[in-house]
Every structure is written in structure tokens, then in C-alpha cells.
C-alpha positions in Angstrom: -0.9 -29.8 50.1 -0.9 -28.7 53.4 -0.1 -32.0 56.3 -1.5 -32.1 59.8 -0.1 -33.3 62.9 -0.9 -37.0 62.8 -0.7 -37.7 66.5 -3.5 -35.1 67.0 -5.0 -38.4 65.5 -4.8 -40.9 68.4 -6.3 -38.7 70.6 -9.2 -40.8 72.1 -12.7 -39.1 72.8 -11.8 -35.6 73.2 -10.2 -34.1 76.3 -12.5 -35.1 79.3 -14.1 -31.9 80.4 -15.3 -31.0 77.1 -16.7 -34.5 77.0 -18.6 -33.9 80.2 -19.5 -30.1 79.0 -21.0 -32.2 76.1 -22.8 -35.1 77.9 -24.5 -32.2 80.6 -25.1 -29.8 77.7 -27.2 -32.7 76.1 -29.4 -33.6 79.4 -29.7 -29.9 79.6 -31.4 -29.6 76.6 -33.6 -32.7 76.9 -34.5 -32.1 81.0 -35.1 -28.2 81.0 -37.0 -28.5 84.7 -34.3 -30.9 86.5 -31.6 -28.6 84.7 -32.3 -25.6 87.1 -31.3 -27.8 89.8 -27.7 -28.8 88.1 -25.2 -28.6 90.6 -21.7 -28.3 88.9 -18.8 -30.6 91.3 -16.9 -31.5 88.1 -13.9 -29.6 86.6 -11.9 -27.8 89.3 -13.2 -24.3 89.1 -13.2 -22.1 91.6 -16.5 -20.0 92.1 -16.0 -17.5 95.2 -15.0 -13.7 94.1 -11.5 -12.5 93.5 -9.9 -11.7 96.9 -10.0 -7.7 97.6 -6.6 -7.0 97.4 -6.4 -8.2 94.3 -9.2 -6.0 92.9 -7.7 -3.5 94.6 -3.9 -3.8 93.0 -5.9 -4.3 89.8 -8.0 -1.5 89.8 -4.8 0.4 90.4 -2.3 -0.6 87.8 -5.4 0.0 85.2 -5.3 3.4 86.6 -1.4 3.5 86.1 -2.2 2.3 82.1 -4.3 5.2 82.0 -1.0 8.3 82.6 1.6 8.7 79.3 3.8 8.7 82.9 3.0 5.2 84.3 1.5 3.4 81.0 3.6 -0.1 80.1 3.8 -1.7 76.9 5.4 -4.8 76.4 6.6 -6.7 79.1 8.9 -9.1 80.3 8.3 -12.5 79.0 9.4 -13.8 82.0 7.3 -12.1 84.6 8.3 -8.5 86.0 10.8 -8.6 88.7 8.3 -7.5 91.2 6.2 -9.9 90.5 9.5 -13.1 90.6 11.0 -11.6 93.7 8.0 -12.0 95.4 7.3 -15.2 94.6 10.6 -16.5 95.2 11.0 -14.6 98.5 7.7 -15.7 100.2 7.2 -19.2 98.6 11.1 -20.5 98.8 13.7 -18.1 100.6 11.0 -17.4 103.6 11.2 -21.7 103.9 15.1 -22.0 103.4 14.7 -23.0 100.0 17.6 -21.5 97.6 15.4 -20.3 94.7 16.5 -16.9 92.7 14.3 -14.2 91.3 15.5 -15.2 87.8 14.6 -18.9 88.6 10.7 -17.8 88.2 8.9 -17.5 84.9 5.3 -16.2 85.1 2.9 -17.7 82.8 -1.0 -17.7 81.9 -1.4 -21.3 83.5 0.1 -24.4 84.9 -1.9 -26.5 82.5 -0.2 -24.4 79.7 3.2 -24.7 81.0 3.1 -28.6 81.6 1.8 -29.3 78.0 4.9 -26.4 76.8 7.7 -27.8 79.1 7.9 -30.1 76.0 9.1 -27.9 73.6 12.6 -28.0 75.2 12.9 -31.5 75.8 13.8 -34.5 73.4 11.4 -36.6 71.9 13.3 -40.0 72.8 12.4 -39.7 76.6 10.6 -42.2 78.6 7.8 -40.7 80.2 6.5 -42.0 83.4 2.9 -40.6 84.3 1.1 -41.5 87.4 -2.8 -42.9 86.5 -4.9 -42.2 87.2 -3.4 -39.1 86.1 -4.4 -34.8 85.1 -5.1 -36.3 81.2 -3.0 -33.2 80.3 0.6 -34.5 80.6 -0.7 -37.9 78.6 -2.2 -35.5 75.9 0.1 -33.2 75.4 2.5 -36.3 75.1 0.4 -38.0 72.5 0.1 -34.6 71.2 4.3 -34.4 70.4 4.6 -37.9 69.0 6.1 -38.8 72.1 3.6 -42.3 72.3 2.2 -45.0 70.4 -1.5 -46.0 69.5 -4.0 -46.2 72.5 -5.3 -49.6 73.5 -8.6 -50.4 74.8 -8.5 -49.4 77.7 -6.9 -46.3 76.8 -3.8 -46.4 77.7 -0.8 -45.3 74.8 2.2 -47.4 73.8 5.6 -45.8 74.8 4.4 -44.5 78.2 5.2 -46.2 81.7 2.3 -46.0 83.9 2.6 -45.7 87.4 -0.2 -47.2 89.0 -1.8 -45.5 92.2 -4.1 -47.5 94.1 -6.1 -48.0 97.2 -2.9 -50.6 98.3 -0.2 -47.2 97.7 -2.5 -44.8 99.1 -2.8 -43.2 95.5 0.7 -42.3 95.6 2.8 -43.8 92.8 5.6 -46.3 93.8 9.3 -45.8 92.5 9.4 -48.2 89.3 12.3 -50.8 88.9 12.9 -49.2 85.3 14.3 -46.4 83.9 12.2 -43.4 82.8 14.1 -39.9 81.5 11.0 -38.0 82.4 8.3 -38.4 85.3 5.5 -36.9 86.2 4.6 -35.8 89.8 1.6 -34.2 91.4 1.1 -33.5 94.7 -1.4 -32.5 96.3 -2.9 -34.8 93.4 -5.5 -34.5 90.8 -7.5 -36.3 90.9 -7.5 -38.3 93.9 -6.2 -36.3 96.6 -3.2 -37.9 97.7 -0.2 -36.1 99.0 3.5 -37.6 99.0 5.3 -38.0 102.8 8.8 -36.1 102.6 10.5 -39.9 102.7 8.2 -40.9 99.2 9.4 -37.6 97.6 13.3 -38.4 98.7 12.6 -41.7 97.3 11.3 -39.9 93.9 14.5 -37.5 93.7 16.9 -40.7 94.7 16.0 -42.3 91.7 16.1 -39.0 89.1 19.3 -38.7 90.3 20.7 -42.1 89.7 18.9 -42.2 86.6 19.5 -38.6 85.0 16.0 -38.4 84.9 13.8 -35.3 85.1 10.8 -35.0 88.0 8.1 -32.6 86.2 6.7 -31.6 89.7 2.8 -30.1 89.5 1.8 -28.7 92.8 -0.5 -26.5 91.8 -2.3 -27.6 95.0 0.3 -26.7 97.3 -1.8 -23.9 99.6 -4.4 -27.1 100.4 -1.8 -29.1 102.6 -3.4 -29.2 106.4 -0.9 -32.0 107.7 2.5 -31.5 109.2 5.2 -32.2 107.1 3.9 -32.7 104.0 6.2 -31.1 102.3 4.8 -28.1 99.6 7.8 -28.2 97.1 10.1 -30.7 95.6 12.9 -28.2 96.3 12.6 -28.5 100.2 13.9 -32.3 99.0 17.7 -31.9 98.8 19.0 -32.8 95.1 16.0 -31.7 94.0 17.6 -28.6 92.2 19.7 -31.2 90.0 16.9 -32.9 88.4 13.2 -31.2 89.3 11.1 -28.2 87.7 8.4 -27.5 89.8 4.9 -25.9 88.5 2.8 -23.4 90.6 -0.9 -21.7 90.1 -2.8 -18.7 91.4 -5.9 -20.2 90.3 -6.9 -22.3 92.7 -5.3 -20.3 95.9 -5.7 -16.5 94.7 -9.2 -17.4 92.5 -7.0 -17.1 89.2 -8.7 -19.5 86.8 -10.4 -16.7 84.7 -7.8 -14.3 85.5 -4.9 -16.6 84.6 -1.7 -16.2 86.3 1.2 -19.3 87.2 4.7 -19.8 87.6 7.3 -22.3 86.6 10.4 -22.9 88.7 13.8 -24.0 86.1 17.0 -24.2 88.3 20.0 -23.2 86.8 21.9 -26.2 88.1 19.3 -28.6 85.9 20.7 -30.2 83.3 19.6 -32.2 80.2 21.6 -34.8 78.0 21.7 -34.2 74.2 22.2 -37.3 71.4 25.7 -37.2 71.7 26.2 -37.2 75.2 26.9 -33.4 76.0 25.4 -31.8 79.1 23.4 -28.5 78.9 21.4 -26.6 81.1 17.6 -26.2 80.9 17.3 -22.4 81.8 18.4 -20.6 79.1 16.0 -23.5 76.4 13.2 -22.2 78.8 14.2 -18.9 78.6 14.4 -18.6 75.0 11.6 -20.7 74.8 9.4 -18.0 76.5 10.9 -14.9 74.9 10.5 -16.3 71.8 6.6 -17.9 72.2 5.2 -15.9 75.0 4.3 -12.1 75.3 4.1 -12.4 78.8 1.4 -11.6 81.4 -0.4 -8.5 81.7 0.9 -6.3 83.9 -2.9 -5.7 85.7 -2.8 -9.6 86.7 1.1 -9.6 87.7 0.2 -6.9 90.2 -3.2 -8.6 91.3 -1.0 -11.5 92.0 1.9 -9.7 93.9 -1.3 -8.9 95.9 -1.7 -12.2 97.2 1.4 -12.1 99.3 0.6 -8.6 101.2 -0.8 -9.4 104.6 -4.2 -8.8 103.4 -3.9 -11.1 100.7 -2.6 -13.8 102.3 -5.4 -13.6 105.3 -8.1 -13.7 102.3 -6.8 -16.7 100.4 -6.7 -18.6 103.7 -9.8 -17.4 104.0 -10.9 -19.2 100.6 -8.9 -21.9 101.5 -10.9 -22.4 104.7 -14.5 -22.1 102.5 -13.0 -24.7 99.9 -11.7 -27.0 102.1 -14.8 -26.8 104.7 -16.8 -27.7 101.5 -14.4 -30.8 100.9 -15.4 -31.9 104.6 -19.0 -31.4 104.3 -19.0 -33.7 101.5 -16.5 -36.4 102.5 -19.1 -36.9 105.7 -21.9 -37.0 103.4 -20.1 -39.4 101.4 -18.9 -41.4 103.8 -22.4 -41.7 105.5 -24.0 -43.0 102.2 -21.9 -45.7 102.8 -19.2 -44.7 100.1 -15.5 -45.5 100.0 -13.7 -41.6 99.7 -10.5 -40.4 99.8 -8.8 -36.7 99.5 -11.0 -34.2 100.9 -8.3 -33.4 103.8 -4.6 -31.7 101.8 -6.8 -30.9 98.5 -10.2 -30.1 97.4 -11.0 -33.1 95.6 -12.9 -36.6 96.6 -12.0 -39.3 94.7 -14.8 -42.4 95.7 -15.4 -45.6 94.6 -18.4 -46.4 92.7 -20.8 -48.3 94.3 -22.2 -51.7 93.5 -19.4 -52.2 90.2 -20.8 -49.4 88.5 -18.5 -48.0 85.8 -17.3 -44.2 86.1 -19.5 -43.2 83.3 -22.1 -45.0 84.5 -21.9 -43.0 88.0 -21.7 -39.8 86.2 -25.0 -40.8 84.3 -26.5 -41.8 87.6 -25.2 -38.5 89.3 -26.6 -36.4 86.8 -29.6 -37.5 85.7 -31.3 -38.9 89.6 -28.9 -36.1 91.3 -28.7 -33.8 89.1 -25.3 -33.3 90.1 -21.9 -32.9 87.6 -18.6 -35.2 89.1 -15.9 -36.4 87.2 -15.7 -39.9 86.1 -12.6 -41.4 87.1 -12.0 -43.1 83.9 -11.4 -40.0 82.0 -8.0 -39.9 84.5 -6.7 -43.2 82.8 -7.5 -46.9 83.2 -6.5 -47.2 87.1 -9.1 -44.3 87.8 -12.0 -47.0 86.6 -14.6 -47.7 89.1 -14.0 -44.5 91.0 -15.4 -40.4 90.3 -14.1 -37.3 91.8 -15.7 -34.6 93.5 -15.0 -31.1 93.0 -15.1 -29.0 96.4 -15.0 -25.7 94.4 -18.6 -24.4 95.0 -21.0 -22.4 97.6 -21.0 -23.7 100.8 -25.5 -23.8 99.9 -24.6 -25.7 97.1 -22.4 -28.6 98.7 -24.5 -28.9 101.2 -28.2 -29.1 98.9 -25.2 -32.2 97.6 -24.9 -33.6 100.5 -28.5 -34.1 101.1 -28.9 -35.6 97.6 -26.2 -38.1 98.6 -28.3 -39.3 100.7 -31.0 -39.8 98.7 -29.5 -41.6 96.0 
């Protein structure tokens, strides 16, 4: 007899997009005429063409794969070193922050490296999430055995929820108990938010009086408009002692089909054991990539070197500047239907209040079948994202703004 995973079990509902993929493939099938008018601001993909120089530094390492002289096989595991001194010279040493080449660990995704982070830590740990929250560092938890049962309103036994709120700006305050592990994302998904330098200071103040860890998402990080806002945990001093900090080409370079990330492990972070001993978390990541990962092709590590020539970087400001022009087109629409909105100016997300008490799922019914238009209902975030939807800015400029107008219809 062969046994499953039993916490696979107390997953409620299915992970939310899938859920939504379901509910809009259903009206689909039943509204055929309003579906060729199905405008997708939902799930967080990006829609605008891979930036040139990265088809170009593609195009040409395919070439390479195609000469007995150049061809690679295997690579390694932990990103080629062109690909992690670039990184760490242009996103950390260029900004003062002390991050080594062998610091970096290229991965297929920052959603796969959050849920994976797990494999090297304990499964005693308090985890602190933020909520509403990315429902993959709940999952992933559930996932391990790392929770309880869900309750009605969804939330699972064994976590501490952070609440973020219109009173906290969305940003999670410092709680008065102790967690080992807490999650962080800034620029957030869903709502928006970004943490000042003094909330983040705040953050690291109390992983280091606690031992705790700071899982730090900013997958977001290229979307920050304001001043001093910072974009890393590590420009945070202590961070090194207690923070691993996850990065993304797919929403910057146009990665989400492509798939490229990176994952940031210190070598000065440490990790407690049962019986008390210290160890560091750099080699456990390091084995556990070698051993679980084959790496990343070598065609996308040079399409995402790309992105930090000066051609690159002009063209992912460039998509920056579309995305985020989209976010303002529809925060003014919003706004001038009379709807409460926040986000829309450091990340490409909305993140509104429903109108009139509606429930999220309600909205998202409303939305697509008067609107015909996809958002995210900010239930499927946690049980402090209830009464509220997000907004996806990752679309045609035509396309937001045919939104926009529909806004103002409904």
C-alpha cells in the first residue's frame, strides 16, 4: 500500500488561479459572444514581447549549442558564474551592498524557490505570513505539515497571521510574539504596499532578537518609483544575519514563460538545530540544489545576463514604464468610479475595496459577467483580503484603457 501526503488534504478549494481559470473557463463556455470581449487583469502575467536583447543573447547561445566547440551539457546547479557575477555586481555591489558571486543561486522561479526554501528548514518553526498574503507561502506550508486544519474562514492552525490593513497601510506590523520564520514581500502582492526603510529596520530588529529568519520576496523590486524605498532587505544592516532575499526576471525582463529567478543565502546566516547547535544555511541550500535541481538552461541564463547590458536595462525600463502607465490609467478610472484603490504607484497591482459590502467573489462574478473583465478576488489572498479584488496592470495599454471605460459603466 502505497500512503499519500495527508496535508495535501487540508488544502481548501484549490490554489486560487486555477480556481479563477475554472470559474472564466465555465462563463466562457456558457457566454461564447461576451467571451470575445474577456479582458484578462487577473493573475500577474506579463503580456508585452521579450525585450530584444534578450532575443538577441538567446538566439546566440542556441547558435553556440549548435558547434561540438561551444555546445554545453550540464550546467551548474547554481547558475553559471556569468550569469551570478552579474547579478550580484549590478543589483548589490553597484548599491554598496556586500553580496558575493557565490551568494546567488539561479532558479526557474521565485514562486518555486519560496515553496523549496522549506526543504532546509525545520518543521517546528513558527511561521508568520502577512494576509492578505501570495497563497503560495501558506500552501506550500500546509503542504509540509507545517499547519493545522483550516477554519472557516480559511485560515490554518499553527500559523501567525499578520494582518495588513487600510489602518497599517497594508504593511504588516512587528508582532509582540515570537515567530522563527516570517514572511515578507515588498513591493507586495497583492495589495501594493511597499515597507519605508524605518518598517524594514523594525522587521530585521526583531529577527535578530528573536533568531528568527525574514523570507524576503521582492520579486517586485524594479516597480519602486518613490525615494527611499528601499529595493533589498540587505541595504538594511543585520540583514545578512537573519534574511534570504528572493528575486524574478519575470516580471522586469518579461520571464514568466521563459522562467529565470534568483535566490540570495548569505553565508553569515545561520539556523538552530534540536539540540541547540548553530549551522549555516548555504551549504543546506547548496546541496539542496545540486542535489534537486539541474539548473537553468544555459539559452535563458544568457537571455537574462542580457538584461543588465545598457540595452537591456533601457528596454526593461521601457516595460516598466508601459506596465506601470497601465497601473495609472486604471487607478484614475478607478478612483473616478468612486472606488477605494491602493497600489498602482511602486507595483503593478490595485488592490480596491468592493463596493456596496459585496464579497470578493461576488465582485469577481460582477466583473466578469457585466464587465467581462478577469480580477482577483481578494479573498483568495486570505481572510484580511475579504471585501477587496486586485487588478492586474500586466496588459495592452488598448486593453486597460477599453477597462477603464467599462469601469465606468458598471
Amino acid at each position: 500500500m502505497a500512503y499519500l501526503n495527508d496535508n495535501y488534504l487540508k488544502l481548501r478549494a484549490g490554489y486560487l488561479f486555477p480556481e479563477i481559470a475554472r470559474r472564466v473557463k465555465a462563463f466562457c463556455e456558457a457566454n461564447p459572444e461576451p467571451a470575445k470581449r474577456l479582458i484578462r487583469c487577473g493573475i500577474g502575467d506579463v503580456t508585452e514581447p521579450l525585450p530584444e536583447a534578450v532575443r538577441v543573447a538567446m538566439h546566440k547561445a542556441v547558435d553556440e549549442l549548435g558547434s561540438r566547440e561551444s555546445f554545453r551539457g550540464y550546467g551548474p546547479e547554481q547558475g553559471y558564474d556569468f550569469l551570478r557575477h552579474t547579478i550580484a555586481e549590478n543589483d548589490y555591489r553597484a548599491h554598496g551592498i556586500d553580496v558575493a558571486d557565490d551568494e546567488i543561486f539561479v532558479s526557474d522561479g521565485s514562486k518555486c524557490d519560496c515553496g523549496n526554501i522549506l526543504d532546509i528548514l525545520g518543521g517546528d518553526n513558527r511561521i508568520a505570513v502577512m494576509d492578505p498574503v501570495y497563497p503560495v507561502y501558506v500552501d506550500t506550508n500546509v503542504m509540509a505539515g507545517h499547519t493545522g486544519e483550516a477554519d472557516a474562514s480559511g485560515a490554518y492552525g499553527g500559523l501567525l497571521y499578520l494582518p495588513c490593513t487600510e489602518a497599517n497601510g497594508f504593511v504588516a506590523d512587528v508582532p509582540s510574539e515570537r515567530a522563527d520564520v516570517v514572511y515578507l514581500c515588498f513591493p507586495n502582492n497583492p495589495t501594493g504596499s511597499v515597507a519605508t526603510r524605518a518598517q524594514l529596520e523594525a522587521w530585521v530588529a526583531y529577527a535578530l532578537k528573536n533568531r528568527s529568519l525574514l523570507l524576503f520576496d521582492a520579486a517586485y523590486e524594479a516597480y519602486i518609483s518613490e525615494p527611499g524605498i528601499p529595493h533589498s532587505i540587505y541595504e538594511i544592516p543585520g540583514a545578512r544575519e537573519c534574511a534570504i532575499e528572493f528575486r524574478s526576471f519575470s516580471k522586469n525582463g518579461g520571464f514568466t514563460g521563459t522562467r529565470c529567478a534568483f535566490t540570495v543565502v548569505p553565508k553569515t546566516l545561520m539556523a538552530q538545530t534540536k539540540s541547540g547547535e548553530f549551522h549555516a544555511l548555504h551549504p543546506l541550500w547548496n546541496r539542496r540544489m545540486s542535489t534537486k535541481f539541474n539548473g537553468v538552461s544555459y539559452v535563458v541564463q544568457r537571455g537574462a545576463e542580457a538584461l543588465y547590458s545598457p540595452e537591456g536595462k533601457a528596454q526593461v525600463a521601457d516595460l516598466i514604464t508601459h506596465y506601470m502607465g497601465n497601473a495609472a490609467v486604471l487607478r484614475k478610472a478607478a478612483t473616478d468610479a468612486g472606488l477605494n484603490v491602493w497600489g498602482g504607484v511602486n507595483a503593478p497591482y490595485l488592490w480596491v475595496r468592493t463596493p456596496g459590502g459585496a464579497t470578493s467573489w461576488e465582485m469577481f462574478d460582477r466583473m466578469l459577467t457585466e464587465a467581462n473583465v478577469v480580477i482577483t478576488p481578494g479573498s483568495g489572498f486570505g481572510s484580511a483580503g475579504e471585501g477587496y479584488f486586485r487588478i492586474s496592470a500586466f496588459n495592452s495599454r488598448a486593453a486597460v484603457e477599453e477597462v477603464a471605460v467599462r469601469l465606468a459603466r458598471l
